[in-house]
N, CA, C and O atoms as a Tripos MOL2 file, in Angstrom:
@<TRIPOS>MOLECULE
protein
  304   303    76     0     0
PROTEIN
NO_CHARGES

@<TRIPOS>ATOM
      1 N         277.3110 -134.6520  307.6540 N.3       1 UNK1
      2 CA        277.6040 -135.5570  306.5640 C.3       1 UNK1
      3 C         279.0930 -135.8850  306.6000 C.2       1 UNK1
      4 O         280.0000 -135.0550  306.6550 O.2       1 UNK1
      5 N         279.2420 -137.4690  306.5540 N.am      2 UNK2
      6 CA        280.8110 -137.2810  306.6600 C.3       2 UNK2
      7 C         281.3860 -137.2140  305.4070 C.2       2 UNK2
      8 O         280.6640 -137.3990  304.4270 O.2       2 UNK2
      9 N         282.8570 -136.9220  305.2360 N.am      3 UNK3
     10 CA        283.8920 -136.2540  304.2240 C.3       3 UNK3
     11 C         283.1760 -135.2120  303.7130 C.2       3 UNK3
     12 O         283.0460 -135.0750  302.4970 O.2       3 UNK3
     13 N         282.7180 -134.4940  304.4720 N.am      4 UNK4
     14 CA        282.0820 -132.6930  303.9830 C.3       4 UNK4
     15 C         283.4340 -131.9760  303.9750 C.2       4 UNK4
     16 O         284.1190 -132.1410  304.9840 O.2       4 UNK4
     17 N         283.7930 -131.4170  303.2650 N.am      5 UNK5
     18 CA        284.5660 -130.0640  303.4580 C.3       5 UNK5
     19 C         284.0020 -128.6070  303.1590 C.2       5 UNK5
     20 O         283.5670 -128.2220  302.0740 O.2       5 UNK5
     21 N         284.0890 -127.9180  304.2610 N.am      6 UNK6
     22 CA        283.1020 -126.6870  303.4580 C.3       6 UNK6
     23 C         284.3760 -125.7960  303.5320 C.2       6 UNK6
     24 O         285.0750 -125.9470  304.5340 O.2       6 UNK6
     25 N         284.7810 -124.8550  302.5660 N.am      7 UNK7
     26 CA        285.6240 -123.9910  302.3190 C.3       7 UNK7
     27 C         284.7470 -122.3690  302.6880 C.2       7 UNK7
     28 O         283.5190 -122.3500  302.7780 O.2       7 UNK7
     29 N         285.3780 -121.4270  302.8240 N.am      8 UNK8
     30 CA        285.2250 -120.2400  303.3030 C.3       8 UNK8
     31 C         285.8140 -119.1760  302.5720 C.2       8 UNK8
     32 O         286.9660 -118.8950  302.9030 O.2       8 UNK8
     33 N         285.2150 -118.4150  301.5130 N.am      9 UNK9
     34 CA        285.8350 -117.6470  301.1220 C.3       9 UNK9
     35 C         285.2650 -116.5620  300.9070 C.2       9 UNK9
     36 O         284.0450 -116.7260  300.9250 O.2       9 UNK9
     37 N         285.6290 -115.2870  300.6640 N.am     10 UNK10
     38 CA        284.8210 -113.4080  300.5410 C.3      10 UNK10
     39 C         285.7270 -113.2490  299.2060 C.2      10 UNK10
     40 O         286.9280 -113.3480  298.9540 O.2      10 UNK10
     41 N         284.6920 -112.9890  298.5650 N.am     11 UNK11
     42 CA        285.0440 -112.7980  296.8640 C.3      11 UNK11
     43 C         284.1460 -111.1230  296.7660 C.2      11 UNK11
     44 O         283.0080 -110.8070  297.1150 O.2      11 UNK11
     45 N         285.0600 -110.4750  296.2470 N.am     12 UNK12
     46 CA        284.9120 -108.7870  296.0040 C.3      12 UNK12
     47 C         284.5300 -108.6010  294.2300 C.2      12 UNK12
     48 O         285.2330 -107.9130  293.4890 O.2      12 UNK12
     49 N         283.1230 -109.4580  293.6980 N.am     13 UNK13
     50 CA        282.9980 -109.5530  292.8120 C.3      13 UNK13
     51 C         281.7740 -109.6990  292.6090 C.2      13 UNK13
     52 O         281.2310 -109.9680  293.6810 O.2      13 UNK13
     53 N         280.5420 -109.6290  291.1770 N.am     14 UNK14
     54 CA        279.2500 -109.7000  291.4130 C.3      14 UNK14
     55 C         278.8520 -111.0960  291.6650 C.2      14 UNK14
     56 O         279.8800 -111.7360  291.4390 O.2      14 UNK14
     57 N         278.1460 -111.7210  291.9260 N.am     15 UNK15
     58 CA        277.0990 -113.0720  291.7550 C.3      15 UNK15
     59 C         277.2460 -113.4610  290.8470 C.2      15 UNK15
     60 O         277.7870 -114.5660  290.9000 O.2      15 UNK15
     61 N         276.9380 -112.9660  289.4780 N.am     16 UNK16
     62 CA        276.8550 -113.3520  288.2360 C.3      16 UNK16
     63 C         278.4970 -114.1490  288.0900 C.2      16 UNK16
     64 O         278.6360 -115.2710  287.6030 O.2      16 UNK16
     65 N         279.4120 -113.4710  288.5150 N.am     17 UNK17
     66 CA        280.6270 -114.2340  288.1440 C.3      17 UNK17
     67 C         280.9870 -114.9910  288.9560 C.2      17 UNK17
     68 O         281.7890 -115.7570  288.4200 O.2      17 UNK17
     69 N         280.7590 -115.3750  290.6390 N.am     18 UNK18
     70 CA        281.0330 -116.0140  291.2950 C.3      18 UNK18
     71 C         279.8810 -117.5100  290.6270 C.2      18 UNK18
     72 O         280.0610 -118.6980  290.8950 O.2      18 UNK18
     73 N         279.1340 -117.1240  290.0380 N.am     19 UNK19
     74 CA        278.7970 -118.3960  289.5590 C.3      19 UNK19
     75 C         278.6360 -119.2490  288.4870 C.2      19 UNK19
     76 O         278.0160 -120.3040  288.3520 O.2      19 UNK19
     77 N         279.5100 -118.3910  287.5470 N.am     20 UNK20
     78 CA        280.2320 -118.6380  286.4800 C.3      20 UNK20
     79 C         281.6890 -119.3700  286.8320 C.2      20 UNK20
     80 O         282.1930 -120.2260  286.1050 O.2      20 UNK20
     81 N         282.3600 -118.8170  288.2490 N.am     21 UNK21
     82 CA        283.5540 -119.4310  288.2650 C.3      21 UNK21
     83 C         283.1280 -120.6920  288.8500 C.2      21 UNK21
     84 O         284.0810 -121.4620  288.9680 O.2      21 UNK21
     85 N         282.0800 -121.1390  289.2360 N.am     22 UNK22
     86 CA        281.8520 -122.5150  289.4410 C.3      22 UNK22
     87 C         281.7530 -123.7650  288.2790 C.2      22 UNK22
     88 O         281.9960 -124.9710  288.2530 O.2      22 UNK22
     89 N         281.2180 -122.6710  287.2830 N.am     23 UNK23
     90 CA        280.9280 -123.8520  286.0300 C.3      23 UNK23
     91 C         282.3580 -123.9970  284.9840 C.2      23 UNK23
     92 O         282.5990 -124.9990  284.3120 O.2      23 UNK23
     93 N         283.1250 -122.8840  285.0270 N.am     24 UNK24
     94 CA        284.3510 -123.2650  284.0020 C.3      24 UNK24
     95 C         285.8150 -123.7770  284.7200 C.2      24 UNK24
     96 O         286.3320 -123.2430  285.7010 O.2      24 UNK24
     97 N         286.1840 -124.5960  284.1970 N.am     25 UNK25
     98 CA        287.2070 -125.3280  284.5380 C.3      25 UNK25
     99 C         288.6570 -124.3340  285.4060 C.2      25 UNK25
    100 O         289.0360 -124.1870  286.5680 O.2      25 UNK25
    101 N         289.0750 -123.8600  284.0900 N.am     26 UNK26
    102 CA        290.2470 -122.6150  284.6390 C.3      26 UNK26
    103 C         289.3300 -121.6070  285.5020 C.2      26 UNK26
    104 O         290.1940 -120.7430  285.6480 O.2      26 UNK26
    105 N         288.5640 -121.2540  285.9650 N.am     27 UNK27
    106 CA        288.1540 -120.4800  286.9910 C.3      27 UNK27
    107 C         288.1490 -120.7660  288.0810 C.2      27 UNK27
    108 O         288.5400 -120.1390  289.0660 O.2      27 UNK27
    109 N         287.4930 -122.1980  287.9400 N.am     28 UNK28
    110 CA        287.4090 -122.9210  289.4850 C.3      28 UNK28
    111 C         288.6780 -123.2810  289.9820 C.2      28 UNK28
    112 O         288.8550 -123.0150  291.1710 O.2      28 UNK28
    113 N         290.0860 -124.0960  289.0610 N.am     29 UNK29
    114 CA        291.1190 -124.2440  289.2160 C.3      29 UNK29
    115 C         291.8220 -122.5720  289.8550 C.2      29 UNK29
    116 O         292.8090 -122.7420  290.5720 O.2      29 UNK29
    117 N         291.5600 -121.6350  289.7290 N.am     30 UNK30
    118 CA        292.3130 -120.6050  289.7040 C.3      30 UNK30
    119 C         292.4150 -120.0860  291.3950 C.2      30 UNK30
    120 O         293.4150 -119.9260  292.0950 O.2      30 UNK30
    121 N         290.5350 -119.8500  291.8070 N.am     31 UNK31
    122 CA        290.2760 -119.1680  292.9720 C.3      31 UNK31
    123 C         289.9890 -120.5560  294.0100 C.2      31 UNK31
    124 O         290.0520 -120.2620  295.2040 O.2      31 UNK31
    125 N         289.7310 -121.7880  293.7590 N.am     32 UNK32
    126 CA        289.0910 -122.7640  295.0880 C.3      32 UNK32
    127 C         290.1890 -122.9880  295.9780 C.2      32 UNK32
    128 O         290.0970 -122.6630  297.1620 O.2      32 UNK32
    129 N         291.5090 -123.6620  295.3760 N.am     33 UNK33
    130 CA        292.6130 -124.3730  296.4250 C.3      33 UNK33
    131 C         292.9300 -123.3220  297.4090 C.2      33 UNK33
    132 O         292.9690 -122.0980  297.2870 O.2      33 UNK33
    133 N         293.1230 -124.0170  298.3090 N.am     34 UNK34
    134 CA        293.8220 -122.9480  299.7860 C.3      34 UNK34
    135 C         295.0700 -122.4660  299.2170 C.2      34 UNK34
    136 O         295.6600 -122.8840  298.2200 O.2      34 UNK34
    137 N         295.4540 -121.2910  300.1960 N.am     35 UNK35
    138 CA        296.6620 -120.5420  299.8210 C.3      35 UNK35
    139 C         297.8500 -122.0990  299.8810 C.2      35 UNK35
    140 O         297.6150 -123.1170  300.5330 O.2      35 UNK35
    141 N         298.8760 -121.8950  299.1570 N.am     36 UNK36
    142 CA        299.7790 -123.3450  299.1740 C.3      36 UNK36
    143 C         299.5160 -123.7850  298.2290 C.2      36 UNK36
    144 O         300.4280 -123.7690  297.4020 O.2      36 UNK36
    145 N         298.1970 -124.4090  297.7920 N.am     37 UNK37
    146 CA        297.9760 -125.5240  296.9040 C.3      37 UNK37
    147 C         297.5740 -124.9530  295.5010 C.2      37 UNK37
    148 O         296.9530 -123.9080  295.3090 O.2      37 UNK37
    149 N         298.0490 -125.8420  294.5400 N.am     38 UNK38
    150 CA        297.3730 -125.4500  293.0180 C.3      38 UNK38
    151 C         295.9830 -127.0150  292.5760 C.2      38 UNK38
    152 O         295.8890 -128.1890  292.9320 O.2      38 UNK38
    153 N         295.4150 -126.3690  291.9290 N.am     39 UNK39
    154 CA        294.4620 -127.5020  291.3590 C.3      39 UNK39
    155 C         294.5180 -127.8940  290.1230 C.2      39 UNK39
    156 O         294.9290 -127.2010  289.1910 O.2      39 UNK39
    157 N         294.0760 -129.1110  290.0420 N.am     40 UNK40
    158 CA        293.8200 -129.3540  288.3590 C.3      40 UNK40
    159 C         292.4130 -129.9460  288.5260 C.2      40 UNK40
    160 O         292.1110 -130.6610  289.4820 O.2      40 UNK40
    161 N         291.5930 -129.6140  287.5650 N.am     41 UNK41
    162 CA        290.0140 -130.5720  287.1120 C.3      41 UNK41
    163 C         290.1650 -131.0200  286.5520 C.2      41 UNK41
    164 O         290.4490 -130.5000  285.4730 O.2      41 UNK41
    165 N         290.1310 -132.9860  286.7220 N.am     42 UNK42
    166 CA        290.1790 -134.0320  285.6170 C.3      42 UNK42
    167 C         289.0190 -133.6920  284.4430 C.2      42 UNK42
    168 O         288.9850 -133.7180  283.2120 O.2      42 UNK42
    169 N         287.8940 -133.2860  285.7600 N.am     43 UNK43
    170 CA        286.3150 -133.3330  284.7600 C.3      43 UNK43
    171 C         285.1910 -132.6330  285.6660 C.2      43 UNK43
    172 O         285.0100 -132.7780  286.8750 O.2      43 UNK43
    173 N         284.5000 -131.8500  284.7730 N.am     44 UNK44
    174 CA        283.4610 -131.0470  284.7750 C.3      44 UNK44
    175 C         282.5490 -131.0210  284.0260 C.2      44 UNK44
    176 O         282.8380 -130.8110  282.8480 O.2      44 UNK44
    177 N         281.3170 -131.1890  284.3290 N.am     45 UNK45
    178 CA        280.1810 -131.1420  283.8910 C.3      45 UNK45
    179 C         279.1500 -130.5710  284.3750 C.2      45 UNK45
    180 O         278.2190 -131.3540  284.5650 O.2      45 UNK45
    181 N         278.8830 -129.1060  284.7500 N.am     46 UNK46
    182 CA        278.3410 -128.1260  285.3860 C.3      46 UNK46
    183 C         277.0150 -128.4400  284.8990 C.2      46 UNK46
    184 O         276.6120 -127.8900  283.8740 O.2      46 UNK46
    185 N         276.0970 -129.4980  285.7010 N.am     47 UNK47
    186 CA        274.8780 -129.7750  285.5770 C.3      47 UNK47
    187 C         274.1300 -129.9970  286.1900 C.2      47 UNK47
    188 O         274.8730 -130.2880  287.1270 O.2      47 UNK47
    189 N         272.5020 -130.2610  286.8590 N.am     48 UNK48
    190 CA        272.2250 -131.3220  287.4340 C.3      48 UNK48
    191 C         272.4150 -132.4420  287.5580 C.2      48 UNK48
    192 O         271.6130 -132.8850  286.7350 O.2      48 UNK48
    193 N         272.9950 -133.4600  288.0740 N.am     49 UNK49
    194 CA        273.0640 -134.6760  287.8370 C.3      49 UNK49
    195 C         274.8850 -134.8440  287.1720 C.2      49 UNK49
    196 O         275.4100 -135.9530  287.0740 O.2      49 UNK49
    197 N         275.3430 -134.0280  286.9280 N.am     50 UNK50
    198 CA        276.6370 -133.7250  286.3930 C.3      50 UNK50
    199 C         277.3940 -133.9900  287.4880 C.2      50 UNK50
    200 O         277.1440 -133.6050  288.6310 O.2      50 UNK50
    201 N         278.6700 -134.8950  287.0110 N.am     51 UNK51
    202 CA        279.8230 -134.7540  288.3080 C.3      51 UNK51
    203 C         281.1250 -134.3410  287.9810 C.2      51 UNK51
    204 O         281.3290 -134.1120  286.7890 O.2      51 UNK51
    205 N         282.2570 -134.1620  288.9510 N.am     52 UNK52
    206 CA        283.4440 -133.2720  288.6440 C.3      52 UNK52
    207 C         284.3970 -134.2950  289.7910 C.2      52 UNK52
    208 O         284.2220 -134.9760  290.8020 O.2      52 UNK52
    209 N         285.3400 -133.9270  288.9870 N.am     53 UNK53
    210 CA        286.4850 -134.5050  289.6060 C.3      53 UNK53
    211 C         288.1020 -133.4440  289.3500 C.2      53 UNK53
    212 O         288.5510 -132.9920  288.2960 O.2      53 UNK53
    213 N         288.5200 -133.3530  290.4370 N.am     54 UNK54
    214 CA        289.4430 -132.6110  290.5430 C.3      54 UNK54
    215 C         290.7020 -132.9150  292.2570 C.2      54 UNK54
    216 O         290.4370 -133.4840  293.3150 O.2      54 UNK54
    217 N         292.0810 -132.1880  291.7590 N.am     55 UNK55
    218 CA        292.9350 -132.7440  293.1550 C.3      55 UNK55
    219 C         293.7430 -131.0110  293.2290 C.2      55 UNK55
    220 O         294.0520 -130.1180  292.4400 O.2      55 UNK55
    221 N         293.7910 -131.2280  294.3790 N.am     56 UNK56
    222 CA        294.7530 -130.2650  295.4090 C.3      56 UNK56
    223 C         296.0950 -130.6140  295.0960 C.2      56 UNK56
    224 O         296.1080 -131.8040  294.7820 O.2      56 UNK56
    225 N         297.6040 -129.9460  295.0220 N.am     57 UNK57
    226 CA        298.6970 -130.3580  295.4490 C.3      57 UNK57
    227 C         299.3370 -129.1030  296.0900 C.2      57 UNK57
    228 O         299.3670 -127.9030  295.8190 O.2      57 UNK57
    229 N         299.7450 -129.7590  296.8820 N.am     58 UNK58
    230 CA        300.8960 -128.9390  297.8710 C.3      58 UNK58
    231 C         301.7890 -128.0830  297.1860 C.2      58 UNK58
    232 O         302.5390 -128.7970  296.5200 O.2      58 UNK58
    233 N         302.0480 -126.9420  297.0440 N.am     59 UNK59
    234 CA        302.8350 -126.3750  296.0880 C.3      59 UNK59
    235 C         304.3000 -126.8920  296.1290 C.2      59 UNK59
    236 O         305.1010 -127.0540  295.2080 O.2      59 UNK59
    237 N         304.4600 -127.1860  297.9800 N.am     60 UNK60
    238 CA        305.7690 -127.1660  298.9150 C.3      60 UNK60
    239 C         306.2900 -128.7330  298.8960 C.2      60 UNK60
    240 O         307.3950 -129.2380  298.6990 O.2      60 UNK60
    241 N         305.0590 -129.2370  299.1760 N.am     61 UNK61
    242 CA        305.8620 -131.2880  299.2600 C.3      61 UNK61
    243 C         305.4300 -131.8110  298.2720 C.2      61 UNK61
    244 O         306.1570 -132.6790  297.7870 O.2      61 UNK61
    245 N         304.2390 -131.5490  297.6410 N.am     62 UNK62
    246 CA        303.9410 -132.2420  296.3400 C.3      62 UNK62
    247 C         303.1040 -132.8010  296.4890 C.2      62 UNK62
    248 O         302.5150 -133.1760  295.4750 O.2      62 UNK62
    249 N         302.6390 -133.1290  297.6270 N.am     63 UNK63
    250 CA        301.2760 -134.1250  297.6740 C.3      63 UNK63
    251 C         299.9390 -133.9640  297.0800 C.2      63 UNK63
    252 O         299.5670 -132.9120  296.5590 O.2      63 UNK63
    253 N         299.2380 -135.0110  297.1690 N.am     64 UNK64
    254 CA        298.0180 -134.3380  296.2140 C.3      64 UNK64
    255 C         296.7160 -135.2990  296.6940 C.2      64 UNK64
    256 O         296.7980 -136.4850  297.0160 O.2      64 UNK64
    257 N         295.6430 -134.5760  296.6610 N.am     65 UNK65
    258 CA        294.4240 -135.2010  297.1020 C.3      65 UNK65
    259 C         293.4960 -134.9660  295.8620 C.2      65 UNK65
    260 O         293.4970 -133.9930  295.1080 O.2      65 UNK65
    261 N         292.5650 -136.2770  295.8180 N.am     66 UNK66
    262 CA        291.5580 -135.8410  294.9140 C.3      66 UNK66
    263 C         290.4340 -136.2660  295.5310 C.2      66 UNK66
    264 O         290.2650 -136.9950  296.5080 O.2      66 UNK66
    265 N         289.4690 -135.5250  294.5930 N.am     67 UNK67
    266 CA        288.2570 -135.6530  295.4400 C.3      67 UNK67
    267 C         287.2150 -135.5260  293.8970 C.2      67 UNK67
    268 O         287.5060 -135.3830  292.7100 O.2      67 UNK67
    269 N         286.0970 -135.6420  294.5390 N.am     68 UNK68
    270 CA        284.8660 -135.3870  292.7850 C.3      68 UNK68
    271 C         283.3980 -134.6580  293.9250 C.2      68 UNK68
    272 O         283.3430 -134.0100  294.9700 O.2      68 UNK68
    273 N         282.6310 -135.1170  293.1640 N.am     69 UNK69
    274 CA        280.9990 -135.3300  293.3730 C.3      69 UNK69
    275 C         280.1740 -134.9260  292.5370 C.2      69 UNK69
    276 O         280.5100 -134.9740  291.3540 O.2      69 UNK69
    277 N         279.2720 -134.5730  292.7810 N.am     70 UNK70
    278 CA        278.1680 -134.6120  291.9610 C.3      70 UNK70
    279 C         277.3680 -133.3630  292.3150 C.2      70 UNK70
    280 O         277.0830 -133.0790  293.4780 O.2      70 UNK70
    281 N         276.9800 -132.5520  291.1420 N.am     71 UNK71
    282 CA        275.7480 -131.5620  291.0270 C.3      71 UNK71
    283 C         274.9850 -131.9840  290.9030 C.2      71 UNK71
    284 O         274.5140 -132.4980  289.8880 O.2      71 UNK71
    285 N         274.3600 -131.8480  292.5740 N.am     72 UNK72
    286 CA        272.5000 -131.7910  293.1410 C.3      72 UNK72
    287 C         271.8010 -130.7250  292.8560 C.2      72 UNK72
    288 O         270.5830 -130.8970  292.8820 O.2      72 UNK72
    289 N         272.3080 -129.3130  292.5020 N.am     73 UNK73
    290 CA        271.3700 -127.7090  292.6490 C.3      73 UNK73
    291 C         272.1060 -127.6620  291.7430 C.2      73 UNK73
    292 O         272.9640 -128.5180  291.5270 O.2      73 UNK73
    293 N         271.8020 -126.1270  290.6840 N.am     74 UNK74
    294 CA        272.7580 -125.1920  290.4060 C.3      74 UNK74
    295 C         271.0760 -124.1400  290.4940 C.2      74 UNK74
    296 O         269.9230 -124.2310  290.0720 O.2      74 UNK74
    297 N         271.7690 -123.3590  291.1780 N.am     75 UNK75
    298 CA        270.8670 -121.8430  291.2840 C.3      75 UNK75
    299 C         271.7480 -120.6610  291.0340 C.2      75 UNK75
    300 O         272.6080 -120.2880  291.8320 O.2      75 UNK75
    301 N         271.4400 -119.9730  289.6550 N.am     76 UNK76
    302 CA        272.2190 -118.6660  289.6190 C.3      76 UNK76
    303 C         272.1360 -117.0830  290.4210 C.2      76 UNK76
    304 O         272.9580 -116.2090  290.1480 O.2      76 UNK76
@<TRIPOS>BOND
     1     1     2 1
     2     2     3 1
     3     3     4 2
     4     3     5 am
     5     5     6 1
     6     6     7 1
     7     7     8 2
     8     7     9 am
     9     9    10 1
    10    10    11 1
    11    11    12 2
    12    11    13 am
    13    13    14 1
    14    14    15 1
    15    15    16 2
    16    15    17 am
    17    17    18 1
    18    18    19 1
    19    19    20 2
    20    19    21 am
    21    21    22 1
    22    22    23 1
    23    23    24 2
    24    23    25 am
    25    25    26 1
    26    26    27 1
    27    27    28 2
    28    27    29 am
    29    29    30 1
    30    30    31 1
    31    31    32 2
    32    31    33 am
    33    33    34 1
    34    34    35 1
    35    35    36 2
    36    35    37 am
    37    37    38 1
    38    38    39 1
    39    39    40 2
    40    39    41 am
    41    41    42 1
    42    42    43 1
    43    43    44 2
    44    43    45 am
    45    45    46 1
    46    46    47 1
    47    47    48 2
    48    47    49 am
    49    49    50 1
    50    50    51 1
    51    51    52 2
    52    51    53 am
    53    53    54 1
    54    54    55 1
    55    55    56 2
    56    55    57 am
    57    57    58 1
    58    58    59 1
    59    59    60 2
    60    59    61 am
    61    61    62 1
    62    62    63 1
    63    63    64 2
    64    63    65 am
    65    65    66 1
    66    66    67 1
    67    67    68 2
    68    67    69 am
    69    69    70 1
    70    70    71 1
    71    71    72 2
    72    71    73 am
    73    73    74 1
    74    74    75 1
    75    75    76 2
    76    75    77 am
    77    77    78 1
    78    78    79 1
    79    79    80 2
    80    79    81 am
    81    81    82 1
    82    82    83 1
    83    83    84 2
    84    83    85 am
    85    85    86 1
    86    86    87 1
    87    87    88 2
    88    87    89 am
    89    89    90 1
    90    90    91 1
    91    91    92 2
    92    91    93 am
    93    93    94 1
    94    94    95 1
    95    95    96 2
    96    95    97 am
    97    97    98 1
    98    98    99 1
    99    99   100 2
   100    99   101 am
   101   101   102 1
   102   102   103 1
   103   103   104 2
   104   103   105 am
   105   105   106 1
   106   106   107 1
   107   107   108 2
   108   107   109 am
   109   109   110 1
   110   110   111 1
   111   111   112 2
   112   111   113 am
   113   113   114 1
   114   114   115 1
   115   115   116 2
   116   115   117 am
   117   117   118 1
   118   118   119 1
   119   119   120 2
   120   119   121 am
   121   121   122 1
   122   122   123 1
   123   123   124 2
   124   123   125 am
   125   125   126 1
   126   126   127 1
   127   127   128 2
   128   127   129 am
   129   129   130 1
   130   130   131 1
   131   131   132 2
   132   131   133 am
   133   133   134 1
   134   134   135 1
   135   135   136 2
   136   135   137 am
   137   137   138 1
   138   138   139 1
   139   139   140 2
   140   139   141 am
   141   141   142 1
   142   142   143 1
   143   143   144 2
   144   143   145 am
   145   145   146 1
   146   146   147 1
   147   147   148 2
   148   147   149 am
   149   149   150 1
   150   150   151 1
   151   151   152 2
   152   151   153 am
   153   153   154 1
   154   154   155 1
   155   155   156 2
   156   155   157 am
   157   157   158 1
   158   158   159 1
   159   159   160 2
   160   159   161 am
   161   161   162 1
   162   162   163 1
   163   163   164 2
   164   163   165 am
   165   165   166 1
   166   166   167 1
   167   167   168 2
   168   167   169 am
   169   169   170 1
   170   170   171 1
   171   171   172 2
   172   171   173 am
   173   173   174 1
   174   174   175 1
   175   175   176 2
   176   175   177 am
   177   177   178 1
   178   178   179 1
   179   179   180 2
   180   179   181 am
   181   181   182 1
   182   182   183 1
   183   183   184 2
   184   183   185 am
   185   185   186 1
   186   186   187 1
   187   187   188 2
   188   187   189 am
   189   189   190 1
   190   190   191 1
   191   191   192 2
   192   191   193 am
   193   193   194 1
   194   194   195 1
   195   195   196 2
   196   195   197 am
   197   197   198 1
   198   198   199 1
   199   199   200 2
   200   199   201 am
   201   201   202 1
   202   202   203 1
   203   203   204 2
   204   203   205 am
   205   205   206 1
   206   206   207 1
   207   207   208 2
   208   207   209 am
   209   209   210 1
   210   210   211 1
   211   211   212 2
   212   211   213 am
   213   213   214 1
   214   214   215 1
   215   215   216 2
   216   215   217 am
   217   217   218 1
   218   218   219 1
   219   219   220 2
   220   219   221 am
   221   221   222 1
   222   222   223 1
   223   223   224 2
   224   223   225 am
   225   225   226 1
   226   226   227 1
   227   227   228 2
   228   227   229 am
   229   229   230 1
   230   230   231 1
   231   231   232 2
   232   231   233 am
   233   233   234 1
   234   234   235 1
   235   235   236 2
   236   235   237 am
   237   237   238 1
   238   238   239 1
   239   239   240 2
   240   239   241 am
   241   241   242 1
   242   242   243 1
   243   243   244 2
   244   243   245 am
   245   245   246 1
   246   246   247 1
   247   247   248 2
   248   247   249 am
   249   249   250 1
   250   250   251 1
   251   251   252 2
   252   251   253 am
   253   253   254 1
   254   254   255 1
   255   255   256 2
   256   255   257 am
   257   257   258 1
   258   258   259 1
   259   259   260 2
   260   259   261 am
   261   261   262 1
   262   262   263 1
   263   263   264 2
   264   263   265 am
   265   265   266 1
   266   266   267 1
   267   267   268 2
   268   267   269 am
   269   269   270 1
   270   270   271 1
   271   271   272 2
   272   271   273 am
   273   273   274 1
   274   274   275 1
   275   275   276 2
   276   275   277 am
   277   277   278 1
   278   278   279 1
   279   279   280 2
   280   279   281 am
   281   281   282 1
   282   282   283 1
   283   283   284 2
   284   283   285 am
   285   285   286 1
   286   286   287 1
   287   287   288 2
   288   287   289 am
   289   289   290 1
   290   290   291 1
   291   291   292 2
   292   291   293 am
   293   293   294 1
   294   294   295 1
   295   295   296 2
   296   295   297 am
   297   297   298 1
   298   298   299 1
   299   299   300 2
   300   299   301 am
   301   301   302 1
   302   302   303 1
   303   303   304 2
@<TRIPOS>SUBSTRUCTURE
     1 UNK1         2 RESIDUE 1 A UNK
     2 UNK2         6 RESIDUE 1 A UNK
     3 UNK3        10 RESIDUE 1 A UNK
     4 UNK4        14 RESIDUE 1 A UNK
     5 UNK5        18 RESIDUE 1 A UNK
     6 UNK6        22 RESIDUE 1 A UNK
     7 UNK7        26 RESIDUE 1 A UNK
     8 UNK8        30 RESIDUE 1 A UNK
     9 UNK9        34 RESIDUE 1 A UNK
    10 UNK10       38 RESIDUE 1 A UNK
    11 UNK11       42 RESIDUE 1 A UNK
    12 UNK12       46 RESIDUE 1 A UNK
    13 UNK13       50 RESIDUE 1 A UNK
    14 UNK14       54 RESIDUE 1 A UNK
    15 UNK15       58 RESIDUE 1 A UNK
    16 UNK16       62 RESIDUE 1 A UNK
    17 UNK17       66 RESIDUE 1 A UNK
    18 UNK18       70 RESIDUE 1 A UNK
    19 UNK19       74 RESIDUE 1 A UNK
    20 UNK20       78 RESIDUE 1 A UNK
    21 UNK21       82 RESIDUE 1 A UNK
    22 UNK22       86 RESIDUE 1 A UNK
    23 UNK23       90 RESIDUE 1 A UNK
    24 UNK24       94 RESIDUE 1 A UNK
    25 UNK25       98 RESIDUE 1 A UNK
    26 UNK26      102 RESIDUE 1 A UNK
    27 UNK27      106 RESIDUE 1 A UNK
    28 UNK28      110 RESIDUE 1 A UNK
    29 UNK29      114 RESIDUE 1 A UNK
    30 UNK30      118 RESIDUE 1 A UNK
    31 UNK31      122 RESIDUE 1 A UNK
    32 UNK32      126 RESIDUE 1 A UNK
    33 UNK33      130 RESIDUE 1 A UNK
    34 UNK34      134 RESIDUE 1 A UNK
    35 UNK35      138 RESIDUE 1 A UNK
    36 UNK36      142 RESIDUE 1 A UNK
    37 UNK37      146 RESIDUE 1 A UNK
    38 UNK38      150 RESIDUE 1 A UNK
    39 UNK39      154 RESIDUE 1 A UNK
    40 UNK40      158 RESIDUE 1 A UNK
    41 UNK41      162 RESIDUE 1 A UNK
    42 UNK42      166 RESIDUE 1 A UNK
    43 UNK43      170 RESIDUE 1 A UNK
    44 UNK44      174 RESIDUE 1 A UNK
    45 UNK45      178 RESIDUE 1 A UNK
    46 UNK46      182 RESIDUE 1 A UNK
    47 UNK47      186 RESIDUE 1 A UNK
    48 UNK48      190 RESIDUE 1 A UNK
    49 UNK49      194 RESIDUE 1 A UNK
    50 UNK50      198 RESIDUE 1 A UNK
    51 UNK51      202 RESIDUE 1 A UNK
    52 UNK52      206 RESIDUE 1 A UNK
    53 UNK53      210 RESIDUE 1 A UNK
    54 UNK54      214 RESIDUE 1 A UNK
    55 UNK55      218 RESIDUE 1 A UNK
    56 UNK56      222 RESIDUE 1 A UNK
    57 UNK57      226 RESIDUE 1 A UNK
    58 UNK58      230 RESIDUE 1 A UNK
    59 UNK59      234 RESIDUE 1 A UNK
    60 UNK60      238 RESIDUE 1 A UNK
    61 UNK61      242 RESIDUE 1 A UNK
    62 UNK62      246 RESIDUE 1 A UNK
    63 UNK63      250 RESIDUE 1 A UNK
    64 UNK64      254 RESIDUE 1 A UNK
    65 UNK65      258 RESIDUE 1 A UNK
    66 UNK66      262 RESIDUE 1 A UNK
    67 UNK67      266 RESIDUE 1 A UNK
    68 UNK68      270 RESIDUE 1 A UNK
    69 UNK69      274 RESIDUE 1 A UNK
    70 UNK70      278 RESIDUE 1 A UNK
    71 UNK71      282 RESIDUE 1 A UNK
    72 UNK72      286 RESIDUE 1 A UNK
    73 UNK73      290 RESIDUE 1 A UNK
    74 UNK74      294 RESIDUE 1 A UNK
    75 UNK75      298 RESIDUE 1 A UNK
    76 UNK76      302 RESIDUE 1 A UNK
């Protein structure tokens, strides 16, 4: 699929909260961005059919990417 990004991460924590930090705003902002970058979420709506929008910035140059999409699944 093109503009996929799949991220990679090992979280030392139960299920139950790794999928909680998907649905609240300051959680997801806290653990997703790569080392360097901070995030902000314009918008979240942890749903089916729900979409999110959020950007990356460089801690170092400042730059910033945004990106969104849309919740197809949520399985806890």
């Amino acid at each position: 699929m093109p503009n996929t990004i799949r991220l990679h991460r090992v979280l030392a924590t139960r299920p139950e909260k790794v999928y909680r930090a998907f649905l609240e705003a300051d959680a997801l902002a806290k653990w997703l961005p790569p080392n360097g970058f901070v995030c902000t979420v314009h918008h979240l709506e942890p749903k089916v059919g729900g979409t999110f929008k959020m950007s990356f910035r460089n801690f170092t140059t400042g730059k910033s990417h945004a990106f969104g999409g849309e919740y197809v699944e949520l399985v806890r």
